[in-house]
C-alpha positions, -999 to 999 in steps of 0.1 A, spaced: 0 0 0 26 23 8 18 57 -5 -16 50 -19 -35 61 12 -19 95 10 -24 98 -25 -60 92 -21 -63 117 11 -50 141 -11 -69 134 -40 -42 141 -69 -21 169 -49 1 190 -72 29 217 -69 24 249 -81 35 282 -68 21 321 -60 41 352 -53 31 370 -20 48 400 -33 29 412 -60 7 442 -51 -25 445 -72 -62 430 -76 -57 396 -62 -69 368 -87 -85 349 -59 -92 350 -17 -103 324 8 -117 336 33 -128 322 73 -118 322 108 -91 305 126 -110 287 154 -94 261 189 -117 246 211 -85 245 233 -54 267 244 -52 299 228 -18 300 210 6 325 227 26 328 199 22 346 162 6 327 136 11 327 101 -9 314 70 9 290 45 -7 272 10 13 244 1 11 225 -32 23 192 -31 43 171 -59 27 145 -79 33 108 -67 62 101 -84 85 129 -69 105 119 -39 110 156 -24 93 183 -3 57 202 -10 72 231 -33 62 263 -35 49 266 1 33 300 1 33 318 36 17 351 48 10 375 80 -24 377 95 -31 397 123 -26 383 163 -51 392 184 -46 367 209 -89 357 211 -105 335 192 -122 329 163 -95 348 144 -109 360 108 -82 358 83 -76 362 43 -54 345 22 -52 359 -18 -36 346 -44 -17 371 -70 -4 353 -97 -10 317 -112 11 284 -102 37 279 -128 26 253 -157 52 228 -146 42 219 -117 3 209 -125 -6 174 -133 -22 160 -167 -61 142 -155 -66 120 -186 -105 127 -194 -132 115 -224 -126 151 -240 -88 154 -237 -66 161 -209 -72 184 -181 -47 199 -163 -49 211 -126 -29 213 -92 -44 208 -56 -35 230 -23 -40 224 17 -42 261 34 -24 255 71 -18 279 102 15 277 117 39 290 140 68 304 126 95 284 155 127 295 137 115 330 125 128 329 93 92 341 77 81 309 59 70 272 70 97 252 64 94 216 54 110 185 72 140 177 56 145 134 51 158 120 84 152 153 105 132 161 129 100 196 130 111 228 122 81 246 128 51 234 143 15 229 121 -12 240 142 -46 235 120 -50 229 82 -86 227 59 -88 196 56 -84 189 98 -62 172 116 -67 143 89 -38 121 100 -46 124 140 -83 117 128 -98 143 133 -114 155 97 -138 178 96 -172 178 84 -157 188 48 -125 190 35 -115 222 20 -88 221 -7 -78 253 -31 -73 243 -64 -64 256 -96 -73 248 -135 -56 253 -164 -76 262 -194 -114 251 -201 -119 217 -174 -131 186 -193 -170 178 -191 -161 154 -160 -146 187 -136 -180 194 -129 -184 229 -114 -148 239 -120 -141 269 -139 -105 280 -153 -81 295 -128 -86 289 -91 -118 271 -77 -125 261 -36 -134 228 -37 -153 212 0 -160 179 3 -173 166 -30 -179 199 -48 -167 233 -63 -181 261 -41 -179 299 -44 -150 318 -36 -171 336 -4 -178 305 10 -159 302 44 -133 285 53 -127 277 88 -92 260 102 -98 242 134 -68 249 153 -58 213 172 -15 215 172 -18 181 174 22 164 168 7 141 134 -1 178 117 33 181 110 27 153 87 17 179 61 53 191 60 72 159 62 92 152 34 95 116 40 58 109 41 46 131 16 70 111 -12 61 77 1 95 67 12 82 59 45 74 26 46 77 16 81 51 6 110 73 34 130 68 78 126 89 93 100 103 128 103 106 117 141 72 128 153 60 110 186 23 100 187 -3 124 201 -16 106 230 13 83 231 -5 50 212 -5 48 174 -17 19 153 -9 10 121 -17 -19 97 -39 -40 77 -71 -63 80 -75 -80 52 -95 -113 34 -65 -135 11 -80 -157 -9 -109 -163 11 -90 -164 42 -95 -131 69 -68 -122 91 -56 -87 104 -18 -76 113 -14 -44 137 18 -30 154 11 -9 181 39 10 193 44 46 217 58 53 180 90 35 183 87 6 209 58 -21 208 33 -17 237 23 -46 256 -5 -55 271 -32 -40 243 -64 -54 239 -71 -59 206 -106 -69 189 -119 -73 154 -152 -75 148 -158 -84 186 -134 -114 183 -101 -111 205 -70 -108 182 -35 -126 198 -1 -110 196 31 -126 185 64 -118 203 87 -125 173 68 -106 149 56 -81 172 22 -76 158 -8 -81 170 -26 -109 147 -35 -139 131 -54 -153 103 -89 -171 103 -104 -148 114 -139 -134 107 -138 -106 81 -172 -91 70 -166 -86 26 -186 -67 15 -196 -48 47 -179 -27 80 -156 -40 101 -148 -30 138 -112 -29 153 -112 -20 191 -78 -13 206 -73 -5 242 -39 2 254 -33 4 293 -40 40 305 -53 51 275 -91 53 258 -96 29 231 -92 34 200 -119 25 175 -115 22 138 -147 13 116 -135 -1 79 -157 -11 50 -142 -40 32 -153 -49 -8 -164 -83 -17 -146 -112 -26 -140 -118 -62 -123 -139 -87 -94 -139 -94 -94 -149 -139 -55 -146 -153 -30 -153 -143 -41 -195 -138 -24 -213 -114 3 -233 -128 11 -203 -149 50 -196 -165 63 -170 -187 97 -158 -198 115 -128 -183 101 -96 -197 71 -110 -210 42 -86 -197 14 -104 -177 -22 -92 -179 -39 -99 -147 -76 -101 -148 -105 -104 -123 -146 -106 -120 -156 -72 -102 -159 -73 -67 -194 -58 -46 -189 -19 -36 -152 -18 -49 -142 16 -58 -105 12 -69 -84 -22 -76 -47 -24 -72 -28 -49 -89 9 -59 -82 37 -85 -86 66 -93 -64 95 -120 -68 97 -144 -32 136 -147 -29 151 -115 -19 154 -87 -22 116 -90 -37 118 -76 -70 87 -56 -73 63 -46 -103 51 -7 -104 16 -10 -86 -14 -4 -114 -45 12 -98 -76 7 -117 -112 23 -113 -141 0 -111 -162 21 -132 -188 -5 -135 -169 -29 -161 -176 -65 -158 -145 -78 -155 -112 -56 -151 -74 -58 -157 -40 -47 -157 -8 -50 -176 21 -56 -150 57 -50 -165 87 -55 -144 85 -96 -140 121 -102 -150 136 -119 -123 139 -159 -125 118 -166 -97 85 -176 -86 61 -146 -84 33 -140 -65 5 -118 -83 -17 -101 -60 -52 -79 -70 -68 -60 -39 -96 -47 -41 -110 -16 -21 -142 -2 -10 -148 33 -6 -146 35 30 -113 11 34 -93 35 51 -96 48 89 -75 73 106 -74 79 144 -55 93 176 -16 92 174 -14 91 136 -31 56 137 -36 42 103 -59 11 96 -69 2 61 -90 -33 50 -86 -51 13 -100 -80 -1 -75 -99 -23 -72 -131 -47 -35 -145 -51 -15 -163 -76 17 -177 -80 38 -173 -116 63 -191 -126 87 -170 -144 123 -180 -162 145 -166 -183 138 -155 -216 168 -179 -230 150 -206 -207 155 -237 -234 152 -272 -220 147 -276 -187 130 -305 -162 109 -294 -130 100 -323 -106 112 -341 -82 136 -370 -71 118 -388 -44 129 -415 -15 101 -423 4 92 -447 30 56 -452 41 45 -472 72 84 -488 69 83 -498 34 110 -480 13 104 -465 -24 125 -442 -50 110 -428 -78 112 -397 -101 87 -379 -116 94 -348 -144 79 -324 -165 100 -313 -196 95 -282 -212 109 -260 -240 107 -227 -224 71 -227 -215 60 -249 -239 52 -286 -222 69 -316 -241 65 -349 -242 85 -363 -271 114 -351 -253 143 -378 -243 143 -377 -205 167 -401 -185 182 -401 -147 220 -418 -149 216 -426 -190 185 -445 -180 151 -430 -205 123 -423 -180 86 -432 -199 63 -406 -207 27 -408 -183 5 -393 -206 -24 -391 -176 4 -370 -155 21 -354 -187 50 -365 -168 80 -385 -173 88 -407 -144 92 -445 -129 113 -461 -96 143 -453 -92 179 -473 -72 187 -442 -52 193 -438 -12 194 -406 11 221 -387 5 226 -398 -36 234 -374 -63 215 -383 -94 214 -367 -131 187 -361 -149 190 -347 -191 168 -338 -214 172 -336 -251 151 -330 -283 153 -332 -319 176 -304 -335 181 -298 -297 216 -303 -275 210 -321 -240 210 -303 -210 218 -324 -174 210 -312 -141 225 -331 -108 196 -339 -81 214 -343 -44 194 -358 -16 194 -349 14 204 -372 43 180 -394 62 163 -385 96 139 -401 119 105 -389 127 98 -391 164 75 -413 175 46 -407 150 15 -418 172 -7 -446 159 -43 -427 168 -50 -391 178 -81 -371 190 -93 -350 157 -102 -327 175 -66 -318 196 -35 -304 179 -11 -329 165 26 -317 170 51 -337 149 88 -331 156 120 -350 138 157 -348 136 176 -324 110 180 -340 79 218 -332 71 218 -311 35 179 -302 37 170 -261 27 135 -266 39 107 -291 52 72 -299 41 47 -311 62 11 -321 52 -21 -347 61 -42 -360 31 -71 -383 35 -79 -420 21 -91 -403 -11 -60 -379 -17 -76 -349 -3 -50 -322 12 -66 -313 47 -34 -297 56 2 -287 42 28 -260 56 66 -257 43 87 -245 73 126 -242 80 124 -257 113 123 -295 126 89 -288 146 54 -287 136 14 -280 151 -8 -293 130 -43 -279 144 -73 -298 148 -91 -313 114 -120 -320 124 -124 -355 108 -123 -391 120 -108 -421 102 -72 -425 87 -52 -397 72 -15 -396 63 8 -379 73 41 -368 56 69 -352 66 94 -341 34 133 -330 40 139 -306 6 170 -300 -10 170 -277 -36 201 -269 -64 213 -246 -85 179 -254 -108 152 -245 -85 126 -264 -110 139 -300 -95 143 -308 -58 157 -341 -40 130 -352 -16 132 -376 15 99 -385 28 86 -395 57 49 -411 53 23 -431 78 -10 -434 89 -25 -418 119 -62 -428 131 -79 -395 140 -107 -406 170 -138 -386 184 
């Protein structure tokens, strides 16, 4: 997510810039009262308009515009702020429309106190720390939320507005809540000098670089609590993950619910979280937090509905560079999609996020470019609903997506011949088994008049697995070498090492269904990961987890009768396609 909650609190903010000193007929004046429902500030205050740059810029709000108003030291304060010339055409940003492009920039009007009294509101530089200090803007205290009843932005149009602007008029418009309103119309800024206003002037949050749980620009909560993170439905599955800190070190002791259901925290991680959980799509959600001392802090977050999830299929591969097109069924009150791709071996190669509008359409897509690194990739589409996104005390942040998840396969473009499968000793209920089983493929391209052998020996071609395969004489600890080789075509070998063997500890006969079952075993020597999983008489996966340690809890499944259960020791080579595999398999009775 990142930046995209700022970018959509901000709607499209722009840069642009006026000149306080030109004398004349200002072209436009916003006009209200400076109002605090609290202490009276003791020290002047100033007026500042600050454009901000568009979401690919990495530096400060530019052109930040300040002027004197008059310190009476009562309150309400009336004040005017006029603008004399326009913002320069650089810094406005193109909005795409039906008719043609329209162009147009986006300001925050803020009070202030002018701490270093150098005449302007100076921005917080990356790494640093306030300069001045923010005490009320027109659109609220947004990120201590605390918005107003409407948000009041200034903004500015270049030329004739498309069709779509409606109400806005060329040159400088007011625009509250969800429409343009006249110039008259008064604009009050609460005055709160709450620490999370200095957000509007932080450098490092306003570009996106953040991307942290902890405060950038080094700004401690208001309140001393601030939560930030996600609750979220993956695939069908809900869960939420929340770290709650004083805005550096993680508080204990917080009670956290969602939707009236207690949420756990993990030590290691230190979140508060889990998965499971009950996650209303479409509809609100509730998250309750209550840290020791402190009034809880409530955030209410409407989720969109599931959806499905078309392109890409699982199973999919493509070659580096190749651009995928993901595509998905729309999903109930979803106002904006964001589709994404990331590589799983660091450092987690990333595709450039694509946000796309519902707009109605019955099914909806995105191109994602980037997918070049020879890795698995998982391709993720979130969907969100209007209200997804809840501010509260302390710069607390709490957003909600629903999201469908895929896994894509991709190689190099130079790819060739290659084998994926796997080289398997197994034993099962103490009888001992070796087999291999391959796929062989021309880049993506599945073949099965290919030549595959292990040691020189051809492997037959299973035309109900489209898989070459058969036993195998191999032991824990073997190296074996598979080739491949086609018509017109060189053969390539790979070498498949097993790891060494290792001993299950005392698997248990019979077990209550309804009771965890923790299975533990000794290291297998030469083994990058483990695979544990339970399958019924029929083949069914009831569970399956792929850890790095020797331990495993297997919760409660909830059936009676036999299962099997398998324990895998992985070794994986320089081909990442083929693995040697020592399995571990035997029956367990599951009882009432």
């Amino acid at each position: 997510m990142r930046r995209l909650w700022w970018l959509l609190a901000l709607l499209s903010c722009s840069p642009g810039a006026v000149g306080p000193g030109y004398r004349g007929q200002p072209l436009f004046t916003v006009k209200g009262q400076l109002v605090s429902s609290g202490t009276v500030p003791t020290a002047p205050i100033r007026l500042a308009l600050a454009w901000y740059p568009d979401e690919a810029s990495t530096s400060a709000p530019r052109a930040i515009v300040t002027q004197d108003i008059a310190y009476e030291g009562s309150f309400p304060l009336n004040y005017a702020f006029s603008f004399f010339s326009v913002p320069p055409a650089g810094v406005l940003i193109d909005y795409p429309g039906a008719a043609g492009v329209t162009r147009a920039a986006f300001g925050v009007l803020m009070a202030y106190e002018d701490v270093n009294g150098n005449g302007q509101l100076d921005s917080i530089a990356m790494g640093g720390s306030a300069v001045d200090r923010v005490l009320g803007t027109s659109v609220g205290d947004t990120y201590n939320g605390a918005s107003p009843a409407h948000r009041v932005y200034v903004a500015y149009v270049e030329g004739a507005p498309g069709p779509e602007w409606r109400g806005y008029s060329p040159g400088y418009n007011l625009w509250r809540g969800s429409e343009v309103v006249p110039e008259a119309t008064p604009v009050p800024i609460a005055l709160d000098a709450t620490n999370e206003l200095n957000f509007f002037v932080c450098e490092e949050f306003i570009s996106g670089s953040s991307y942290g749980y902890d405060l950038p620009c080094n700004i401690a909560p208001t309140g001393g609590v601030r939560v930030i993170g996600n609750v979220y439905k993956q695939n069908g599955v809900g869960g939420v993950s929340l770290r709650i800190t004083d805005g550096v070190r993680v508080l204990p002791g917080v009670e956290v619910e969602l939707n009236d259901a207690g949420v756990g925290f993990d030590a290691p991680s230190g979140l508060y979280g889990g998965t499971g959980l009950s996650v209303v799509t479409p509809g609100l959600n509730t998250v309750r937090v209550r840290a020791p001392g402190q009034a809880p802090l409530v955030f209410t977050l409407e989720a969109a509905g599931d959806f499905a999830l078309e392109t890409p299929r699982p199973g999919a591969r493509l070659l580096a560079g190749t651009t995928l097109t993901a595509q998905w069924k729309p999903a109930e009150r979803a106002t904006f999609y964001q589709a994404q791709s990331y590589a799983l071996t660091p450092p987690n190669a990333a595709t450039a996020p694509v946000l796309v509008s519902a707009r109605g359409e019955p099914s909806l897509s995105a191109a994602l470019k980037g997918l070049d690194a020879d890795d698995t990739h998982q391709v993720s589409v979130s969907a969100f609903a209007r209200g997804y996104l809840a501010h509260g005390r302390g710069g607390s942040l709490v957003n909600v997506f629903t999201s469908r998840v895929e896994y894509v396969d991709v190689l190099p473009a130079d790819a060739g011949l290659w084998l994926e499968g796997a080289v398997t000793v197994g034993t099962y209920q103490g009888q001992r088994a070796a087999s291999v089983w391959v796929q062989g493929f021309d880049g993506v391209a599945l073949k099965s008049d290919a030549l595959v052998t292990v040691d020189g020996d051809p492997l037959a071609f299973d035309a109900r697995q489209q898989a070459y395969g058969g036993a195998a004489d191999l032991f824990p600890g073997d190296t074996t070498t598979l080739a491949i080789s086609a018509v017109g075509r060189p053969r390539v070998t790979f070498p498949v090492a097993l790891p060494e063997d290792f001993t299950v500890t005392a698997p248990p006969p019979s077990h209550p269904s309804r009771t965890p079952l923790v299975m533990t075993w000794t290291s297998a020597p030469g083994a990058t990961d483990y695979r544990v999983y339970v399958s019924d008489a029929s083949g069914r996966q009831l569970f399956f987890a792929n850890i790095l340690e020797t331990t495993q809890t297997v919760p409660p499944l909830e059936v009676e009768g036999v299962v099997i259960v398998t324990v895998d020791a992985v070794k994986r080579g320089a081909n990442r396609h083929l693995a040697g595999v020592v399995q571990k398999s035997f029956d367990v009775a599951l009882t009432p």
